[in-house]
VMD Tcl script that draws the C-alpha trace (Angstrom):
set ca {
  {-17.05 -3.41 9.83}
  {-16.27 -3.40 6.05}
  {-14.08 -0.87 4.40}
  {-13.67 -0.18 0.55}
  {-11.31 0.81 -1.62}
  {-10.62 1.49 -5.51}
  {-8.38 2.76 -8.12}
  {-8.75 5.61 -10.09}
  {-11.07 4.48 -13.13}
  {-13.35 2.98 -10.17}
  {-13.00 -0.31 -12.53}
  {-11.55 -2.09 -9.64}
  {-12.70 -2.47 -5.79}
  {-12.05 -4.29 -2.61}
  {-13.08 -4.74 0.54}
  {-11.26 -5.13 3.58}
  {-13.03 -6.81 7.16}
  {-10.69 -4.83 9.52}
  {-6.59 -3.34 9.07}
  {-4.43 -5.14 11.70}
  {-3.83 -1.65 13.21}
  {-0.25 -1.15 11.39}
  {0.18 1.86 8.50}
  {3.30 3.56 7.53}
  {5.38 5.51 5.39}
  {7.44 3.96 3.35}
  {10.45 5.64 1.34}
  {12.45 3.31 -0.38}
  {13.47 3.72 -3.61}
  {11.14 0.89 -5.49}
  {7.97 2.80 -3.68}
  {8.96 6.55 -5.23}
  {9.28 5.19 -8.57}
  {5.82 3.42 -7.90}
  {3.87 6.13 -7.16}
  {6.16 9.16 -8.58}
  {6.02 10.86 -5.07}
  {8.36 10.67 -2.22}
  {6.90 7.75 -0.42}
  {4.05 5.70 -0.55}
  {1.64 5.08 2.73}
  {0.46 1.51 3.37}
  {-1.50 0.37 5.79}
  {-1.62 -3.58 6.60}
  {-4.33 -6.06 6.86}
  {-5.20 -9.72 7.06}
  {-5.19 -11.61 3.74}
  {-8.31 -13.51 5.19}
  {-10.07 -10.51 5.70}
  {-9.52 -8.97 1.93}
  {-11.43 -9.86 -0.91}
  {-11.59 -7.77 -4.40}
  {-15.38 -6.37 -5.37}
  {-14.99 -6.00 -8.73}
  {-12.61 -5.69 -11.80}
  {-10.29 -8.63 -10.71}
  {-9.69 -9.28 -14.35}
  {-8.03 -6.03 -14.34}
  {-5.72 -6.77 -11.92}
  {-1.76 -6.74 -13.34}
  {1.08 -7.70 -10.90}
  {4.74 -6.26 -10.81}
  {7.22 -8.81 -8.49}
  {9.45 -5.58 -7.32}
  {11.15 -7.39 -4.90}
  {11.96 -11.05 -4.22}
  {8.57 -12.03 -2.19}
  {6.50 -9.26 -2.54}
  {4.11 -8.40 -5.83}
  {2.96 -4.84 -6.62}
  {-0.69 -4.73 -7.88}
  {-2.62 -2.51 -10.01}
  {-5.14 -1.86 -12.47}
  {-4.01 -2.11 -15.66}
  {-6.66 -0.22 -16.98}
  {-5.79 3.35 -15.05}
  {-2.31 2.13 -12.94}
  {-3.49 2.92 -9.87}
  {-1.57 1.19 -7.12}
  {-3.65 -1.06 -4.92}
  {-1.60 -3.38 -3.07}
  {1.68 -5.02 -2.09}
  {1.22 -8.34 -1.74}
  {3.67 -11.32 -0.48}
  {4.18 -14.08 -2.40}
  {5.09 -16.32 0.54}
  {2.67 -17.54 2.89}
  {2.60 -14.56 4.99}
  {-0.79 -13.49 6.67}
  {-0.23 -10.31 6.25}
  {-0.73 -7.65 2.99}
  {-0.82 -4.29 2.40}
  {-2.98 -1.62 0.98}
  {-2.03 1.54 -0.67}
  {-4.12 4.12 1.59}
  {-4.54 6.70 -1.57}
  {-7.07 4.21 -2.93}
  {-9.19 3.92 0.10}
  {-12.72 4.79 -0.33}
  {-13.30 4.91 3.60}
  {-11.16 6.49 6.56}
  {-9.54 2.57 8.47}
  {-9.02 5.05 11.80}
  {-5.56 4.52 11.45}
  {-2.54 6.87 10.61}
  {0.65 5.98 10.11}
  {2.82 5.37 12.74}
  {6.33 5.34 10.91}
  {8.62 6.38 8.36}
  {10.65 3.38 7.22}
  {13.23 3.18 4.96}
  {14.26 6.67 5.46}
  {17.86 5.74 4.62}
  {16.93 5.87 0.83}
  {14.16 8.55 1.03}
  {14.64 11.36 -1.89}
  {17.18 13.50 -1.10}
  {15.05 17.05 -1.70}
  {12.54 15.72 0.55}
  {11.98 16.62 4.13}
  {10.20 14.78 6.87}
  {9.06 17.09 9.09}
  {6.34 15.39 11.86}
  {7.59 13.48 14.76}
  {6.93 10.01 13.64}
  {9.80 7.38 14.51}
  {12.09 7.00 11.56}
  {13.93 3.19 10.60}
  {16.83 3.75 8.15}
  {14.91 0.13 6.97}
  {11.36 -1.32 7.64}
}
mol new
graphics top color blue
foreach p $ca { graphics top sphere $p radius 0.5 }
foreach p [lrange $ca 0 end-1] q [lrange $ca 1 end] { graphics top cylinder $p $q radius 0.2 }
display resetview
C-alpha cells in the first residue's frame, strides 16, 4: 500500500510504501519554532520506501541540527520532512502534510523536558525528557 502526502500549495508530493510503525510527538525547542505550535508530530519511515511525486525542485533544506535536515517547500513553507544526513535508514514525515490516514498514532511525547512552558500534555502517552 502507497500513501501520499503534500504541502500546502499542493506544489509538492510524496509517496511513502509503508511507515515503520513509529510516530511521535516531539517538543523540543528547534520543532516549535518550525512549525509555530507546541510540538510537531512525526511519524517514521524507510528511506527506501519514500520517493517525492512532484515539485522536487521546490524542495529547500534547513540543517537544524548536526545530522538531521529540515525540508520544505519553498514555495508555501510547509514542513515535509526531517531527514538524516548520515546513512541512517530511517526518515521522518511531518504527519500535518499527509494526504492519507498511515493507521498509526503517536505513541510518545519526547523531548518534553523543553516543551513550552504554557503548554499542557494532557493524554496518557509515555513522556522522555529526550527522544
Amino acid at each position: 500500500m502507497t500513501f501520499r502526502g503534500s504541502c500546502l500549495c499542493r506544489e509538492v508530493g510524496y509517496e511513502i510504501a509503508a511507515p515503520d510503525g513509529q510516530a511521535a510527538h516531539c517538543h523540543c525547542s528547534m520543532c516549535r519554532k518550525w512549525s509555530g505550535a507546541p510540538l510537531m508530530t512525526y511519524a517514521g519511515f524507510a528511506k527506501q520506501g519514500f520517493r517525492w511525486t512532484r515539485g522536487e525542485a521546490l524542495l529547500a533544506r534547513f540543517a537544524s541540527s548536526e545530522g538531521i535536515a529540515r525540508v520544505f517547500c519553498s514555495r508555501c513553507g510547509s514542513n515535509l520532512a526531517a531527514w538524516p544526513s548520515d546513512p541512517s535508514p530511517q526518515a521522518w514525515v511531518a504527519m500535518g502534510t499527509l494526504d492519507d490516514d498511515l493507521g498509526v498514532k503517536p505513541s510518545v511525547h519526547m523531548f518534553v523536558g523543553s516543551k513550552a512552558p504554557w503548554f499542557e500534555i494532557t493524554d496518557g502517552l509515555p513522556q522522555r525528557e529526550e527522544s
